[in-house]
C-alpha positions in Angstrom: -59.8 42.6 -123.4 -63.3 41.2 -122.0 -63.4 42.9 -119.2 -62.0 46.2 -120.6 -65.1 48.8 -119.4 -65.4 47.1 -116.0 -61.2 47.9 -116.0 -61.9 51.4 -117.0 -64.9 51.6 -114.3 -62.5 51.0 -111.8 -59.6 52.9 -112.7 -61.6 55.8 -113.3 -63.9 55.1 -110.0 -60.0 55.3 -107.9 -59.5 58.8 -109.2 -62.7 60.1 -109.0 -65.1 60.9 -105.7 -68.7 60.3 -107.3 -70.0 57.7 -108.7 -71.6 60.3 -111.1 -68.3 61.2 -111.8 -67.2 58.2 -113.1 -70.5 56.9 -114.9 -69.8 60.5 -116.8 -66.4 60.2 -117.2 -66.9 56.5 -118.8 -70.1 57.6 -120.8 -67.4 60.1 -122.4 -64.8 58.2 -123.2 -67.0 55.7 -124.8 -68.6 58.4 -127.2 -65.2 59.4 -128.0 -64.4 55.9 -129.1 -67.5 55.2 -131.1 -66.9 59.1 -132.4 -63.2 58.0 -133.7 -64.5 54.9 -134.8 -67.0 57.0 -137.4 -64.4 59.2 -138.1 -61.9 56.3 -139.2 -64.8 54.3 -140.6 -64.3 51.7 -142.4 -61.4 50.3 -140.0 -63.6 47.5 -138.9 -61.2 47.1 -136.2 -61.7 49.9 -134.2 -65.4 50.0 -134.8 -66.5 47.1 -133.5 -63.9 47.6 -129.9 -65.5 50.4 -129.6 -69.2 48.9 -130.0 -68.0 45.8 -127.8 -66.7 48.7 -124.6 -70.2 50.4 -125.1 -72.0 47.9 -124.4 -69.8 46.0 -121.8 -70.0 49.5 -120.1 -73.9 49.7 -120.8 -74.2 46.1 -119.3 -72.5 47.6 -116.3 -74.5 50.4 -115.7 -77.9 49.0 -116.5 -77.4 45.5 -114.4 -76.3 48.4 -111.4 -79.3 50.6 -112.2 -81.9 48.4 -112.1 -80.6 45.9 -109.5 -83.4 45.5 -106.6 -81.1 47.1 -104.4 -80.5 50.2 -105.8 -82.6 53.3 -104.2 -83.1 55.1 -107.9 -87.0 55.7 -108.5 -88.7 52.5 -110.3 -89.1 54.9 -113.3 -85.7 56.1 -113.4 -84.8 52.4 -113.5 -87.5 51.5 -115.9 -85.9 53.9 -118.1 -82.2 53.5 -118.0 -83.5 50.0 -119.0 -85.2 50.8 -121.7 -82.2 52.8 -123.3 -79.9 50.0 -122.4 -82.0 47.6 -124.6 -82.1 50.3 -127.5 -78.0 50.7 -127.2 -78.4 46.3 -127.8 -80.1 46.6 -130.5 -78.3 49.2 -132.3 -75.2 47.7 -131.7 -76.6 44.2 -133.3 -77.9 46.3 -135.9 -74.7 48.0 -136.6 -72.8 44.8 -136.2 -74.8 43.2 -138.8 -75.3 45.9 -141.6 -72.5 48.5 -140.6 -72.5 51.9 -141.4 -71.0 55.0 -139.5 -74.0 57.1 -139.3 -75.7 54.1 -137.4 -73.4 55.1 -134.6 -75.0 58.8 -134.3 -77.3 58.2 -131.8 -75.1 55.5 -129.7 -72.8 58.7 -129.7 -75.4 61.0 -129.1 -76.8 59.0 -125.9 -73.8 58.6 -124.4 -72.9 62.4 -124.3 -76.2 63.5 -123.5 -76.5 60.9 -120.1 -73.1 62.0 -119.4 -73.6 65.8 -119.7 -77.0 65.5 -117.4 -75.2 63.1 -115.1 -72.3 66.0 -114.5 -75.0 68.7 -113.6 -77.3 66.9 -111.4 
């Protein structure tokens, strides 16, 4: 169960060609699990796995992003960053006083990246 979104990262990268693809495709499926998890709300359970795969998924993406090697722009980097700390902070924050509308904009972000990801 720990290394469930680097799982899904790869599974999805083998049927997929672009690596857009599969960021998209995984920014997706996360918003659908934080999405069902506000829907069932209060099933703790289901909640918090989907909080942990968003950020295991968003520790993925932002350690790639903003690696040294990585040919993005210095500001693109700076600010997939920056949202990666903001998804941290509102998961602790939802972990320690949870409510479903917290997960709004965890939701929000994920569909958002994904949808500009997919027309780029």
């Amino acid at each position: 169960m720990q290394h469930t979104a680097a799982q899904a990262y790869s599974k999805v990268a083998k049927t997929t060609s672009s690596p857009r693809d599969v960021e998209a495709d995984l920014l997706v499926r996360a918003a659908t699990r934080l999405q069902a998890a506000r829907d069932a709300w209060p099933d703790d359970d289901n909640g918090r796995t989907a909080l942990m795969f968003n950020r295991r998924l968003w520790t993925i993406l932002a350690t790639s992003a903003t690696s040294s090697d990585n040919p993005l722009p210095q500001q693109i980097k700076q600010n997939i960053g920056n949202i990666a700390v903001f998804i941290f902070n509102q998961t602790q924050s939802i972990i320690n006083d949870p409510r479903p509308e917290k997960l709004n904009s965890l939701i929000s972000i994920n569909r958002e990246i994904a949808a500009g990801l997919r027309t780029s």
